[in-house]
C-alpha positions in Angstrom: -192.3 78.0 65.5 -190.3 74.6 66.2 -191.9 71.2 65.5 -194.1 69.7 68.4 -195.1 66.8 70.4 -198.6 66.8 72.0 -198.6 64.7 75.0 -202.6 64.0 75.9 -202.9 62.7 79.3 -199.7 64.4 80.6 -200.5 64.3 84.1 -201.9 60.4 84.2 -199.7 57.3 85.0 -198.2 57.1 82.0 -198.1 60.8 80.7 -195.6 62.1 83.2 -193.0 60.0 82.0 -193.4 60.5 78.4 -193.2 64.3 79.5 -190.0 64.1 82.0 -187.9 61.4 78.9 -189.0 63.7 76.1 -187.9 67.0 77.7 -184.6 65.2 78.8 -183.9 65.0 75.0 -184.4 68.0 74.3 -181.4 69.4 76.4 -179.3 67.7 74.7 -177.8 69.8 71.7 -176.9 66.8 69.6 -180.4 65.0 69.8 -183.0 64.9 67.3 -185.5 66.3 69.6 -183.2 69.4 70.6 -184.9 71.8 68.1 -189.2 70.6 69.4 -190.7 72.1 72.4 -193.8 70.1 74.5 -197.0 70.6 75.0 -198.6 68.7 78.3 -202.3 68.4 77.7 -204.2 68.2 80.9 -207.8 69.3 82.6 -205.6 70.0 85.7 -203.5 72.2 85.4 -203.2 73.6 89.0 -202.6 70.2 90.4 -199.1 69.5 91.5 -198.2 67.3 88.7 -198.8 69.7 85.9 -197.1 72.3 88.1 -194.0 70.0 88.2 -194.1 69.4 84.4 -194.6 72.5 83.6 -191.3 73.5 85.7 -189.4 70.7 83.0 -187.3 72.7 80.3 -189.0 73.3 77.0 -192.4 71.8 78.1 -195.8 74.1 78.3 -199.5 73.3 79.8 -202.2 73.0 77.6 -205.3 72.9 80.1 -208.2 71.8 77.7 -210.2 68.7 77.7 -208.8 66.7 74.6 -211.3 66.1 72.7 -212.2 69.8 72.3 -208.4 70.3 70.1 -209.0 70.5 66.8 -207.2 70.0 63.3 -206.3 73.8 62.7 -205.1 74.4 66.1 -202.8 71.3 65.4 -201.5 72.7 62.3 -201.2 76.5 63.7 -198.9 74.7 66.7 -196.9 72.7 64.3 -197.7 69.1 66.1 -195.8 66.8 64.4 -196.3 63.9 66.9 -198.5 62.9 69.7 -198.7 60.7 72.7 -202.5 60.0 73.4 -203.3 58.1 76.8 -207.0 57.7 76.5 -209.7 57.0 79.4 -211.1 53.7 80.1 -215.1 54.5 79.8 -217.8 53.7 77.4 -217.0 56.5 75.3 -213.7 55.6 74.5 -214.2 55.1 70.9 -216.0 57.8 69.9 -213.6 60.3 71.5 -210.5 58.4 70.5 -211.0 57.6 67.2 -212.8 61.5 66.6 -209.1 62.7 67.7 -207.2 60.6 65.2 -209.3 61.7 62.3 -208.7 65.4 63.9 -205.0 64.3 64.0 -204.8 63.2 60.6 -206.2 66.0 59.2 -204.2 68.3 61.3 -200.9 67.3 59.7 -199.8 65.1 62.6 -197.6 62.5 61.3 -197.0 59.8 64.0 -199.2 58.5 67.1 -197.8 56.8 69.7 -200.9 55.2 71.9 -201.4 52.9 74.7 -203.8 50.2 74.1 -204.3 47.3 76.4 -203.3 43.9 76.9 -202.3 42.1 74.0 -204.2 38.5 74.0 -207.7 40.8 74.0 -207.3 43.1 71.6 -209.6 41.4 69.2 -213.3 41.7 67.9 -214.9 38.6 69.4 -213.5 39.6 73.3 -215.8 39.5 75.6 -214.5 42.8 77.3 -215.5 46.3 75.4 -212.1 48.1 76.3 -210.7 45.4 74.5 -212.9 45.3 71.3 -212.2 49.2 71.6 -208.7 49.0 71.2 -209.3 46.4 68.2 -211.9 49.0 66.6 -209.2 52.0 67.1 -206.2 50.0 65.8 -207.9 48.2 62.5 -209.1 51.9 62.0 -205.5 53.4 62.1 -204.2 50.4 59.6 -207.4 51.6 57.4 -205.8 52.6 53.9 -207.8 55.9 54.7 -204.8 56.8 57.7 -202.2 55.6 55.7 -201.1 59.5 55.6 -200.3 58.7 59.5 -198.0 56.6 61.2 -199.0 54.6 64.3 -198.1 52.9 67.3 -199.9 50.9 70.0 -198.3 50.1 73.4 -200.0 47.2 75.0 -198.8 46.4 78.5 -200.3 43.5 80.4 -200.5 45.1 83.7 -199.5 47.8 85.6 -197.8 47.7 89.1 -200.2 50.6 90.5 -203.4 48.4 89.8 -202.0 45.2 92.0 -200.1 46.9 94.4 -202.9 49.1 95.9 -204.2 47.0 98.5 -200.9 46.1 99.5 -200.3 49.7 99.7 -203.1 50.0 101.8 -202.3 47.8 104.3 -198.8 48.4 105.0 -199.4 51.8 105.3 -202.5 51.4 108.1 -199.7 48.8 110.0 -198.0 51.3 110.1 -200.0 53.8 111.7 -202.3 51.4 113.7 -199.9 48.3 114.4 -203.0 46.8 113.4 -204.8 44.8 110.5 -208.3 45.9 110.0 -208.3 45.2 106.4 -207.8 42.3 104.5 -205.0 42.6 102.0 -207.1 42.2 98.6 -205.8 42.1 95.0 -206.7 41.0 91.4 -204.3 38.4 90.7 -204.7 34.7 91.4 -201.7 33.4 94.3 -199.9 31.4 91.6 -200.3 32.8 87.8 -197.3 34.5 87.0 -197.8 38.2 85.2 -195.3 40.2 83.9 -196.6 43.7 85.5 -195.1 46.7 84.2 -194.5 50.1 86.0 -196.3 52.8 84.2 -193.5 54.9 84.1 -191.0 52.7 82.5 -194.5 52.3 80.0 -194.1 56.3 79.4 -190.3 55.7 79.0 -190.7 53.6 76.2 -193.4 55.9 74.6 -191.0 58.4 74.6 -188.0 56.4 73.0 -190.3 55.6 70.4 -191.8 59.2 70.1 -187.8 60.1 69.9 -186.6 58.4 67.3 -185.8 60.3 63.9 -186.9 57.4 61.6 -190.9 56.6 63.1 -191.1 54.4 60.2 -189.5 51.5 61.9 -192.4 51.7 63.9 -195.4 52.6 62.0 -198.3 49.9 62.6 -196.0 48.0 65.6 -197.9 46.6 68.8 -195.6 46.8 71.3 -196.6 44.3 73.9 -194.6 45.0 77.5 -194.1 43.9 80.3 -192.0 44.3 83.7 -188.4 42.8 83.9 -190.2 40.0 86.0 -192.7 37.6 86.5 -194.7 37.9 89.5 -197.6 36.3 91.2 -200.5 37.1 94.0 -198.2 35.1 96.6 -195.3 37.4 95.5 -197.5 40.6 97.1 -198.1 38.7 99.9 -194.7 38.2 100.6 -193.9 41.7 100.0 -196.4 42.8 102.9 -195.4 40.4 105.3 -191.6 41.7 105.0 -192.7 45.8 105.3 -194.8 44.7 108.5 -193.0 42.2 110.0 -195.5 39.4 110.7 -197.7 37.8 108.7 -200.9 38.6 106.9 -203.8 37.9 108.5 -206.4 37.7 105.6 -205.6 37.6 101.9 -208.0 37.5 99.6 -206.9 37.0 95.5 -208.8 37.4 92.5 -210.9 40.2 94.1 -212.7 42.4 91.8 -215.0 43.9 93.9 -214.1 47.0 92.8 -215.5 46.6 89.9 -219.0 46.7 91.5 -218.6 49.8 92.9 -217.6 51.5 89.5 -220.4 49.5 87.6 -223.1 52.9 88.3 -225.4 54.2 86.0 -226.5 52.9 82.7 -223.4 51.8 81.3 -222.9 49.4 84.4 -222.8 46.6 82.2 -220.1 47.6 79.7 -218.2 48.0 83.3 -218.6 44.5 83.8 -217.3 43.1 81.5 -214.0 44.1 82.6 -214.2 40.8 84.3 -213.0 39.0 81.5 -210.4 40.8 81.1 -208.3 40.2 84.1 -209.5 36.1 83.5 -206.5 36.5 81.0 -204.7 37.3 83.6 -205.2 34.5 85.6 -205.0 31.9 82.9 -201.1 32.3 82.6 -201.2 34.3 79.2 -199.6 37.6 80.6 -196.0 36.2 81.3 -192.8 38.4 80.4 -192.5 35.7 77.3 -195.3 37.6 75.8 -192.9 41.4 75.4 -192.0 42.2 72.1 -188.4 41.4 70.9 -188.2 45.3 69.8 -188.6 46.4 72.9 -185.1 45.0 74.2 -183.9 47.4 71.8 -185.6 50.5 72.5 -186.0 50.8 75.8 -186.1 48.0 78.1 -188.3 48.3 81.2 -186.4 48.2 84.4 -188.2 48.9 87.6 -189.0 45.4 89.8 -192.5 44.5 91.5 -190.7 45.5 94.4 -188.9 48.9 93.1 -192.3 49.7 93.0 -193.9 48.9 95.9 -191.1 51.2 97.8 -191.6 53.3 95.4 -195.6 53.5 96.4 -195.0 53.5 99.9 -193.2 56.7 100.2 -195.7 58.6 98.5 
């Protein structure tokens, strides 16, 4: 059986690209990834995504619910390497960190991971995700994982998350010629943030998945970030040039939505998201704030508004 890479979360913003780079190395006779094969774990697996994936050249579906793989099935499939993409609840830890210990003793000798953004990622944060992401990564640099190498990918922000309401309107202007919505989003009108497209996130995941020496990064935080810095006003301007006139109600910093997933008895964990995104607004996301490394590995490329096109034809 050839040596694998488990990609967990194959069919999430993220995943897909780390699936579609990795099996483009592997057509390639001369690369070191031209002897693995892929497996694309996902709880969907008749959805079209995983169909499409599963069309890619030397990739296969695992539908399974992550957290039910254990170490002997790692070992029996040879998993040399895995991309995890974890959820965003409550039970983050428990699950995560359960899977690296299950990933250690499986045999599994580099995870690449996406963590979160980078000036949070410490115990005293005032959002859990972040503490989370401190927990998991102070775990992994434990002299008990020293058996396995690491990476975390911590992007600022991702172009999906800001662009949705701007999404939302174009795409009822279009339809309706009208505005019946105002056009909402989480950034403040004038901090700049360097937002990053998920896929160019999964790009890089797989560069670094790729490379035949995963010492170079063992223990790195990557932080990323788009090619640009953008703003709230940015978005706006965006809208108004799809639709042709201007907007007729904008309203920044919203985070309403975090309301309506703040249900049930973890509703304040949910919260406390809030603080979270303050970083945002406070300036400290910027494009200044990437990684040198990453310049070298795979530089992110697609533009705020690459994006946005990008989001409007689908």
């Amino acid at each position: 059986m050839a040596p694998t890479i488990l990609i967990i979360g194959a069919t999430g913003n993220t995943g897909r690209s780390v699936v579609s780079t990795l099996s483009e190395f592997t057509q390639n006779p001369n690369h070191y990834l031209a002897s693995h094969r892929l497996i694309a774990q996902t709880r969907t697996a008749t959805s079209d995504a995983a169909k499409q994936l599963a069309s890619l050249p030397n990739v296969s579906i695992l539908d399974q619910n992550w957290i039910d793989i254990t170490s002997d099935w790692l070992h029996s499939n040879e998993v040399t390497k895995v991309f995890i993409a974890a959820h965003t609840g409550p039970t983050v830890f428990s699950e995560e960190s359960h899977f690296h210990v299950t990933a250690l003793n499986g045999g599994v000798k580099h995870v690449v991971r996406i963590s979160t953004t980078a000036a949070n990622v410490r115990p005293g944060f005032r959002a859990y995700y972040s503490r989370t992401h401190w927990a998991i990564e102070t775990m992994l640099a434990s002299e008990d994982f020293k058996g396995m190498m690491w990476t975390s990918l911590q992007p600022n922000f991702f172009t999906n998350f800001i662009l949705a309401g701007a999404v939302a309107v174009v795409k009822e202007f279009r339809e309706t010629g009208k505005q019946s919505m105002p056009l909402s989003m989480v950034p403040s009108k004038d901090a700049r943030v360097g937002v990053i497209d998920p896929k160019d996130v999964g790009a890089f995941a797989a560069y670094v998945l790729a490379d035949e020496n995963p010492e170079v990064h063992n223990g790195k935080k990557y932080v990323l970030n788009g090619p640009e810095d953008v703003t709230g006003q940015d978005i706006v301007d965006l809208v108004e040039k799809e639709i042709g006139v201007p907007v007729e109600k904008v309203i920044f910093k919203d985070l309403s939505f975090l309301e309506l997933m703040a249900q049930g008895p973890h509703n304040v964990l949910t919260l406390s998201f809030k603080y979270a995104i303050e970083t945002v607004w406070e300036g400290k996301c910027g494009i200044d704030t990437t990684s040198k490394e990453v310049f070298g590995i795979r530089a992110p490329k697609t533009t705020l508004a690459q994006a946005f096109k990008e989001a409007l034809e689908e």
